[in-house]
C-alpha positions as CSV (number, residue, x, y, z in Angstrom):
1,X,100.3,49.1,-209.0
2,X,100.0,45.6,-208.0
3,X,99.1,43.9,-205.0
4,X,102.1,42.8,-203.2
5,X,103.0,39.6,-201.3
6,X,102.5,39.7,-197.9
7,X,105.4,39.6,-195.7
8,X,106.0,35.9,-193.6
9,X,108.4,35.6,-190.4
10,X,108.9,37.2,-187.3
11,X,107.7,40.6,-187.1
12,X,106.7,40.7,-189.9
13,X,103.0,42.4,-190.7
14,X,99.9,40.3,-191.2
15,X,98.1,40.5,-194.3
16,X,95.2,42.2,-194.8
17,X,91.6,40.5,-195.0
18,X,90.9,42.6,-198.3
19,X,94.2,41.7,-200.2
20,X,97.6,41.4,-200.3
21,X,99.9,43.9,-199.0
22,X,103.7,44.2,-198.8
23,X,106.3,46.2,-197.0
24,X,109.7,44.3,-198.3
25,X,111.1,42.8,-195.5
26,X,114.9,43.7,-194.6
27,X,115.9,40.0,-195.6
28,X,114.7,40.5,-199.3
29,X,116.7,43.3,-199.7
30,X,119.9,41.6,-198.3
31,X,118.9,38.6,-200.8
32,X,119.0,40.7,-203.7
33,X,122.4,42.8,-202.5
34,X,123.8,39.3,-202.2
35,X,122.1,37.9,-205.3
36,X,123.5,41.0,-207.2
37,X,127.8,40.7,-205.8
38,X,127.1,36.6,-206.9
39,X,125.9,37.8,-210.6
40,X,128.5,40.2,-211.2
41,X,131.1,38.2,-209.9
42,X,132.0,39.7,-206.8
43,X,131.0,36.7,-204.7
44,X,132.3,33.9,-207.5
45,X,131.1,30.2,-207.9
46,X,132.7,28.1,-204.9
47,X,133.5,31.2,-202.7
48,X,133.0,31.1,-199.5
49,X,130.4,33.6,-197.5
50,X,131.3,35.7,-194.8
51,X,129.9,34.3,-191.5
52,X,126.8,35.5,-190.2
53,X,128.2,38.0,-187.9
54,X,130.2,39.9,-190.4
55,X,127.1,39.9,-192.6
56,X,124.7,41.3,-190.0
57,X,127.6,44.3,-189.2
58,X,127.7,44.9,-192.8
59,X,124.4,45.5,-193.5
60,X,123.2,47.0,-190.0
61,X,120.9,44.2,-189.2
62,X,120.0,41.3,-186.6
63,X,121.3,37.9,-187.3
64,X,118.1,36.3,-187.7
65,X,117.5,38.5,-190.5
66,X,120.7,37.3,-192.2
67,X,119.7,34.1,-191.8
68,X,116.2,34.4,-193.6
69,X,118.1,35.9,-196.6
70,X,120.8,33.1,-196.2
71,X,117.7,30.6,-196.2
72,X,116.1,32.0,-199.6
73,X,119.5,31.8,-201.2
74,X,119.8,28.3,-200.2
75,X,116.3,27.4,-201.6
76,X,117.0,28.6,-204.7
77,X,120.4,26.9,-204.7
78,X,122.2,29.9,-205.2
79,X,124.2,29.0,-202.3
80,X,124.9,25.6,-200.3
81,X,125.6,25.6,-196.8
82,X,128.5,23.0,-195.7
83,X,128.4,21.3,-192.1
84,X,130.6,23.0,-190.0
85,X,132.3,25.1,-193.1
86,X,129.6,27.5,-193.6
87,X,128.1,29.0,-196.6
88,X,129.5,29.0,-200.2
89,X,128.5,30.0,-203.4
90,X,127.1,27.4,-205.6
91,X,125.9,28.9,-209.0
92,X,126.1,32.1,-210.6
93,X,122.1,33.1,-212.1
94,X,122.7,35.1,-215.4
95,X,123.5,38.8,-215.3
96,X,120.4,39.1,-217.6
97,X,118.3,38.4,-214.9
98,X,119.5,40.8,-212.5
99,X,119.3,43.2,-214.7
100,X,115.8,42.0,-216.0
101,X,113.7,41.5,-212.7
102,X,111.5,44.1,-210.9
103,X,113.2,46.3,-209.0
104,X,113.0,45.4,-205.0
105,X,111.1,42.4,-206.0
106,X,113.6,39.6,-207.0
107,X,111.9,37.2,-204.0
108,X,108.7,37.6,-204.6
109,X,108.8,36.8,-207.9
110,X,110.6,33.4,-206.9
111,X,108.0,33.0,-204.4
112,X,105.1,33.2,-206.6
113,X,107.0,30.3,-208.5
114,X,107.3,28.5,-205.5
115,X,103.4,28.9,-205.1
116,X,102.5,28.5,-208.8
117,X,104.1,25.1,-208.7
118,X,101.4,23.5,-206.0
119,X,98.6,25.8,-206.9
120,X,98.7,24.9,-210.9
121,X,99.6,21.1,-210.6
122,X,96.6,20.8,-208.8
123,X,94.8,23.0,-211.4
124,X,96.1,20.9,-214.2
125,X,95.1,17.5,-212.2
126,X,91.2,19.0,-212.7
127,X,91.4,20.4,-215.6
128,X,91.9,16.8,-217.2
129,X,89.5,16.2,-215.2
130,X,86.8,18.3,-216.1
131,X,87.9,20.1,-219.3
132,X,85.4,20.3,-222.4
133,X,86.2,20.9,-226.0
134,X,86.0,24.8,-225.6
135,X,88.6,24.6,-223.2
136,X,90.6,22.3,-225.0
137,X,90.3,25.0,-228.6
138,X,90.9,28.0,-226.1
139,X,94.3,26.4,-224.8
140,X,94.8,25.1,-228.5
141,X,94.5,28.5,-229.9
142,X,97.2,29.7,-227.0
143,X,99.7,26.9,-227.7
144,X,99.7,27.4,-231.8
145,X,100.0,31.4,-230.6
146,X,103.3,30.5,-228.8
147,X,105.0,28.3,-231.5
148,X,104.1,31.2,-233.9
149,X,105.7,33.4,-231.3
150,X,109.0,31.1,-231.0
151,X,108.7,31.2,-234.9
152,X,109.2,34.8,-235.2
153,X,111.2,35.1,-232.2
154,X,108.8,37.6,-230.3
155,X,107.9,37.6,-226.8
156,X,104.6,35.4,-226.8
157,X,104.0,35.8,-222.9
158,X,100.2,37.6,-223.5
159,X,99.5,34.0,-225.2
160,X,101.3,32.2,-222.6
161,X,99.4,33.6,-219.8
162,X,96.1,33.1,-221.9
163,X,97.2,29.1,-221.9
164,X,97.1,29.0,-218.0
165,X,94.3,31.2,-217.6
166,X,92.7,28.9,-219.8
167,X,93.6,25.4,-217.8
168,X,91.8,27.2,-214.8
169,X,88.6,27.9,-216.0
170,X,88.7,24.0,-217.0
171,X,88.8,23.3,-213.5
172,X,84.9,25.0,-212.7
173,X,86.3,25.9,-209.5
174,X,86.0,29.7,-209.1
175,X,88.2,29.8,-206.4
176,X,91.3,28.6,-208.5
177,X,90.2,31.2,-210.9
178,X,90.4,33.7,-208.0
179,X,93.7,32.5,-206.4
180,X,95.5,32.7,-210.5
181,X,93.5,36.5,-210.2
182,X,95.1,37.7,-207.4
183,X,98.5,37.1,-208.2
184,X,98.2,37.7,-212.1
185,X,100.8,40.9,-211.9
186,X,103.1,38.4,-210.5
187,X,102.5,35.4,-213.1
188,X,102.6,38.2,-215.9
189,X,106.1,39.3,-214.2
190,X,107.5,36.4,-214.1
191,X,106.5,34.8,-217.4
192,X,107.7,38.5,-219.3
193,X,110.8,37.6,-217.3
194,X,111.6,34.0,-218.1
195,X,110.7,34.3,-221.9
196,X,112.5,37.6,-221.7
197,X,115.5,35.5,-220.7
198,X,114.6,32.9,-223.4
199,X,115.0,34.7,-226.1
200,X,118.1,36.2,-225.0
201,X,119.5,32.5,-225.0
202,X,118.3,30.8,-228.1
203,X,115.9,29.1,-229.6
204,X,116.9,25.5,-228.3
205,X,115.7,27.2,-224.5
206,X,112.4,28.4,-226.4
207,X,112.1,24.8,-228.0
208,X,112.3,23.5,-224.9
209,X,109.7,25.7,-223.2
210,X,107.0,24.9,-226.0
211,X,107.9,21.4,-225.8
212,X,106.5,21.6,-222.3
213,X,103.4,23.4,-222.8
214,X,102.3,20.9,-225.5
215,X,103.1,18.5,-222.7
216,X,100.4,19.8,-220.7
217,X,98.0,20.7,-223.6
218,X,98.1,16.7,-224.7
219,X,98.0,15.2,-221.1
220,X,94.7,17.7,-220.4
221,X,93.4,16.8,-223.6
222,X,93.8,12.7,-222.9
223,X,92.3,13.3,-219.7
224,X,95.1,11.6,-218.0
225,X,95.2,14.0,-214.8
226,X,98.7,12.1,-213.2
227,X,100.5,13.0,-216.4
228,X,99.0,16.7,-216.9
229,X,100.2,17.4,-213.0
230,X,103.6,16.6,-213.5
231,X,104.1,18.4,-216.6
232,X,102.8,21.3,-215.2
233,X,104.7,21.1,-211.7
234,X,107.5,20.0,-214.0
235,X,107.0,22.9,-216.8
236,X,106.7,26.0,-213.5
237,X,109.9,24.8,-211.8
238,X,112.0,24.5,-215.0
239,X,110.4,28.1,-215.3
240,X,112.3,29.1,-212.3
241,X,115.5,27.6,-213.0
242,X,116.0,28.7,-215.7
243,X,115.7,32.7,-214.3
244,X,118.7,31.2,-212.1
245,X,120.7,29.5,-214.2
246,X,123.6,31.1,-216.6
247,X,123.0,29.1,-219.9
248,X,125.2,29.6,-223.3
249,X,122.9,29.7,-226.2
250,X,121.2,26.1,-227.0
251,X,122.8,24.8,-223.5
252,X,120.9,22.6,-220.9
253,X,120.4,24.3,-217.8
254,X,121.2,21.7,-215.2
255,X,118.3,20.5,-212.7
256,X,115.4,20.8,-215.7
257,X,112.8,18.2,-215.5
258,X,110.6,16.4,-218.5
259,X,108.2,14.4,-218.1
260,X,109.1,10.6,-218.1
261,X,112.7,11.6,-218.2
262,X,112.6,13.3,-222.1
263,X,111.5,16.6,-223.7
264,X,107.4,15.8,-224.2
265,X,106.2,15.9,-228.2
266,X,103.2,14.6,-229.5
267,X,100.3,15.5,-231.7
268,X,100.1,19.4,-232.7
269,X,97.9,20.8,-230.4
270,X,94.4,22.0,-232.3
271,X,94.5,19.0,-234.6
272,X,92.8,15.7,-234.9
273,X,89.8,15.1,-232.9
274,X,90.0,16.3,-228.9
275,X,89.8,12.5,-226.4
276,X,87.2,12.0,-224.8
C-alpha cells in the first residue's frame, strides 16, 4: 500500500515524523464528485456552479470546505471563478481520465505533479551540473527504451520512470534521491496514467512526450543547466495538462509548453560522443 500525502488546511492532521500519512480530506472528495458531473457532462463547459451555500447543503459540509475543493478546481483550471458572477466551468478533462485515475486519489495525484515540477527542475538544473558519462548511457538507454516503446505502441512508463530516476542520482545529492523515493507510488501513478491516456489519443501526443524527454536528455548531456530546468519544469506540467485536457487524436492540448516556444529535437540520444 503506498504512503499517502499528508493532509494540509485547517484541521487537518499533521504528518507523521516517520512518513507520510493520509486520511482524504472532505474537500478531495467533493473535488472529485465535482470533477466527475464536469467529465460526464452533467456540469458542461461554460456552466455556471451553484453558489457556495447550495454546495455545502448538498454535500453536508462547512463552507470553507467547499471552498478548498472550489480552490483545487480553480488551480487546475477546471473551473474559473468570475468577479462578482461566481464560478463556472471552464474545460471538460477527458472521461478517460476519470475513469483511469486511482480511486479516492484524483488530488493527490495532481498534487504530486504540482510538487514534481519544483522538486525535478531543480534536479535537472544539477544533474547538468554534475552528471558523468554513466549517467548520461543510463538515461540514454531509458530514452531509446521509450521511443521503442512509442514504436510499438506499448506502455513504456517502467522506462520512463527509470529516465528520472536516473537524472537524480546525477545530482550526488541523496536527499533528492530520497525525496523522488518517497513519493515513487505516486510518480509511478501518475506516469501509468498520463501514458495510459497517451496512448489512448494517438501517437502525435506520444511524439510529443518523447520529443520532450530528449529535450531534457540533450540539455543534461550539454551541461547547459538553464535549458535542462525548463524542459523539465516544462515536460512535468504538460504531463499534467494533458490528464486534464479532452484531446481528439493527434490534437494540441491547449496550455502545452516547449522549450523556446517549439517541440525540442536534436541528436538521438545514445549517439555521438557525450559533451563535456
Amino acid at each position: 500500500m503506498k504512503p499517502p500525502l499528508p493532509a494540509t488546511g485547517a484541521g487537518s492532521p499533521a504528518p507523521a515524523q516517520t512518513g507520510l500519512r493520509r486520511v482524504q480530506k472532505y474537500s478531495d472528495q467533493i473535488y472529485e464528485d465535482v470533477m466527475a458531473r464536469i467529465v460526464d457532462g452533467r456540469l458542461p463547459e461554460g456552466q455556471k456552479l451553484p453558489p457556495e451555500s447550495e454546495l455545502a447543503a448538498l454535500f453536508g459540509v462547512s463552507r470553507p470546505v467547499i471552498r478548498q475543493a472550489l480552490a483545487r478546481l480553480r488551480a487546475d483550471g477546471v473551473i474559473v471563478s468570475r468577479h462578482g458572477s461566481g464560478s463556472y466551468v471552464q474545460r471538460r478533462p477527458a472521461v478517460d481520465f476519470l475513469r483511469l485515475a486511482p480511486l479516492g486519489g484524483m488530488a493527490d495525484v495532481l498534487r504530486a505533479y504540482e510538487y514534481r515540477v519544483a522538486l525535478e527542475g531543480e534536479v535537472a538544473w544539477l544533474a547538468a551540473e554534475r552528471r558523468t558519462e554513466t549517467d548520461l548511457r543510463q538515461m540514454a538507454t531509458a530514452v531509446r527504451e521509450m521511443k521503442q516503446a512509442l514504436q510499438a505502441r506499448e506502455l513504456g512508463a517502467e522506462a520512463d520512470l527509470r529516465f528520472h530516476r536516473a537524472i537524480a542520482t546525477a545530482t550526488r545529492n541523496p536527499l533528492f534521491e530520497f525525496s523522488m523515493a518517497a513519493l515513487s507510488d505516486y510518480i509511478a501513478e501518475g506516469v501509468a496514467l498520463t501514458r495510459r491516456l497517451s496512448l489512448k489519443v494517438g501517437r502525435a501526443r506520444l511524439e510529443r512526450v518523447q520529443a520532450e524527454h530528449e529535450a531534457i536528455y540533450q540539455a543534461i548531456r550539454a551541461r547547459d543547466s538553464q535549458a535542462a530546468r525548463t524542459a523539465m519544469r516544462a515536460h512535468i506540467d504538460n504531463a499534467r495538462q494533458r490528464m486534464l485536457t479532452e484531446e481528439s487524436p493527434g490534437g494540441e492540448p491547449p496550455g502545452e509548453q516547449t522549450r523556446d516556444g517549439q517541440v525540442p529535437g536534436g541528436e538521438t540520444p545514445g549517439k555521438g560522443r557525450p559533451g563535456g
